[in-house]
N, C-alpha and C positions, 0 to 999 in steps of 0.2 A: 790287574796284573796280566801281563801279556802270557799268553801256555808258550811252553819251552819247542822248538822244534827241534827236530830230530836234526840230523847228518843232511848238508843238501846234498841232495844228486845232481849228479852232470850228465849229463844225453847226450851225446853229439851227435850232428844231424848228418847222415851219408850224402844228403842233398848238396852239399858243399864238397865231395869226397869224390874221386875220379872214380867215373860210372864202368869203367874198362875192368877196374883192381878193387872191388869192395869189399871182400875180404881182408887181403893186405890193408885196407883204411880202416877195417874193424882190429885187427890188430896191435893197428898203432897207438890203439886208445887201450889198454889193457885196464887202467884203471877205475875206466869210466862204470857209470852204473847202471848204463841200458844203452841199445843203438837204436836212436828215432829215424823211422824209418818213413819219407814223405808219398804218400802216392793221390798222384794228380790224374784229375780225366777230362782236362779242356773242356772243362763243361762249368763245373762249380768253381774252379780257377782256369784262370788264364796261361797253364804249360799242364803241361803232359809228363810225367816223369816213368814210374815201374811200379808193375802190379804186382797178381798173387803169384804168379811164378817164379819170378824173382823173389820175391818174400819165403816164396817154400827152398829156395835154393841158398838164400842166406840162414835159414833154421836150420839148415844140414852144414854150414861152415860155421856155424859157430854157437857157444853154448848161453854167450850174453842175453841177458834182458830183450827181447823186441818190443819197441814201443811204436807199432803204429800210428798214425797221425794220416786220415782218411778225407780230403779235400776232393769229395767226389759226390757225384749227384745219388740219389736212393742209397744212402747207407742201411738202411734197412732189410737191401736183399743184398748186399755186398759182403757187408761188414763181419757179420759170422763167418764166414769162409775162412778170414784173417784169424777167426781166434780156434777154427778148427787144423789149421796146419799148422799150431805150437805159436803164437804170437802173445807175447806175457800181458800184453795192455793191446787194446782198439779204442783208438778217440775215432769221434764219430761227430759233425758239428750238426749242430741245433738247429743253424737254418737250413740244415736241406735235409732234416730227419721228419718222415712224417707221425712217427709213434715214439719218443724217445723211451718212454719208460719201457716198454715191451723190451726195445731192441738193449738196452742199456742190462734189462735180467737173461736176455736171451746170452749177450753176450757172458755173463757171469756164470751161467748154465755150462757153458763151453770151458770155463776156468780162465778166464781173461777179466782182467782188471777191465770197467767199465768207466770211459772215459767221454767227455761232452768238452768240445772245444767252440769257442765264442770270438768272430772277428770284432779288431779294436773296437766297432762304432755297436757293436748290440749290449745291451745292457745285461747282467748278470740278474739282476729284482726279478722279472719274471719268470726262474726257474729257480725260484730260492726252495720251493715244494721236490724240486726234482732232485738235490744234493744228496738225500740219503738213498737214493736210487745206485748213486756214484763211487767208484773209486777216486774218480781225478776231475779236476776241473780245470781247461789248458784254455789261457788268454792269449789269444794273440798280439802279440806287439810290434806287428806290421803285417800291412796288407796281406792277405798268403796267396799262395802260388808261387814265388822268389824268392831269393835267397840273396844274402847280399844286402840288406836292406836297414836303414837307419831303424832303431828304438824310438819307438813313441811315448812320448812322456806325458801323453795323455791318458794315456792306459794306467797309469800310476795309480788314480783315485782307485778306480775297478777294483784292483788289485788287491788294496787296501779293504774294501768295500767285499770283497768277495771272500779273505780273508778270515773277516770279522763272522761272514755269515757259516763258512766252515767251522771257524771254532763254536759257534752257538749248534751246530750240528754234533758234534764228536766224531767221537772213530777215527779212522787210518785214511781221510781222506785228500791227495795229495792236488795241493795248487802248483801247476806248472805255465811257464812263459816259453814264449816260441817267437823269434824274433828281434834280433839285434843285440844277443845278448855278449856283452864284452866286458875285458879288464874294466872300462868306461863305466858300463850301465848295472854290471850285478849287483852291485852293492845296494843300490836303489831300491833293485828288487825284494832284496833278500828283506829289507829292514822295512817292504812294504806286506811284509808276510808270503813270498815265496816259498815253496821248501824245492822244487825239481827244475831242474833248470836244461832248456833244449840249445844247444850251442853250433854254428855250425862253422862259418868261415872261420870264425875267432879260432876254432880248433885246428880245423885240418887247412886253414893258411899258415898254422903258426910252425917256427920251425923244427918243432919237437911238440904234435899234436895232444899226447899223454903227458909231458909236463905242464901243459895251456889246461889242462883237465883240472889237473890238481893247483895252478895256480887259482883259477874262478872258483872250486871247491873254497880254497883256503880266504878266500874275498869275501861268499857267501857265508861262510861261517863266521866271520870276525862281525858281521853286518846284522846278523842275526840276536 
């Protein structure tokens, strides 16, 4: 019998949202149930995007969810910082962590949900030991560093595959996707055992970004 999931959540990603007015684009999403927030250092991806001062200045405009999503090299001495100026989650990816467990309790020490994100092509098997370490476990489904970018439907099995291994786990542990997520592709997700779901152009191209929220809500749930 497959466990029941909760409510999905929808994220949308400011990386698709005009870098001028992020407030105003955190706004427009009123329903949403975090704002993912990308920070690149042309080092572990290929663009640059907004770090911690920006991150301390969007904590002071608004009271939503922060879900960081850290595509940077040593998250290990970065990554805390995120979860001590109020950030509610830090993902931190696998391949460029040198200590995950440490940093994954360090970051829960701080009160931040502890999150390990995985590009399409690494496999999920050898950190099956690390899941109860975790809050969140974020698949990417497409290359990171861009936005804008087609769903890979190869990431599907994983999905599934990592799904299986959370629920053999317990607890409040959330699987989130990052990556092409659309009217198109959530459904897929959802029924591949997603529960959080990070959205970006789908939303803030759409022309009422809060009703695109609640529309992929309402997709996810029916799929579920």
């Amino acid at each position: 019998m497959v466990p029941l999931r909760k409510k999905p959540r929808i994220m949308p990603s400011i990386l698709s949202a005009d870098f001028a007015n992020l407030q105003t684009a955190i706004e427009k999403v009123p329903s949403s149930d975090a704002i993912h927030v990308d920070v690149m250092d042309n080092h572990f991806v290929p663009n640059l995007t907004l770090g911690l001062p920006v991150v301390e200045s969007l904590r002071e405009a608004t009271d939503k969810i922060l879900d960081i999503h850290l595509m940077i090299e040593q998250p290990d001495r970065w990554a805390p910082a995120y979860a001590e100026v109020g950030a509610e989650s830090v993902t931190f990816h696998i391949e460029a962590t040198a200590a995950p467990v440490r940093l994954a309790r360090e970051l829960r020490s701080l009160g931040a949900r502890a999150a390990m994100a995985l590009k399409p092509t690494t496999p999920i098997e050898p950190y099956e030991d690390l899941l109860p370490e975790l809050d969140m476990v974020l698949i990417m489904t497409v290359e990171p560093g861009f936005g804008s970018q087609s769903f890979l439907d190869l990431c599907l099995p994983k999905i599934a595959r990592t799904r299986a291994m959370l629920d053999k786990v317990g607890g409040d542990i959330w699987l989130q996707i990052d990556g092409g997520v659309s009217v198109e592709t959530i459904e897929r997700c959802a029924a591949a055992g997603v529960d959080s779901f990070v959205a970006g152009s789908s939303v803030f191209g759409a022309t009422d970004p809060d009703a695109m929220v609640g529309k992929l809500r309402e997709l996810a749930a029916a799929a579920t």
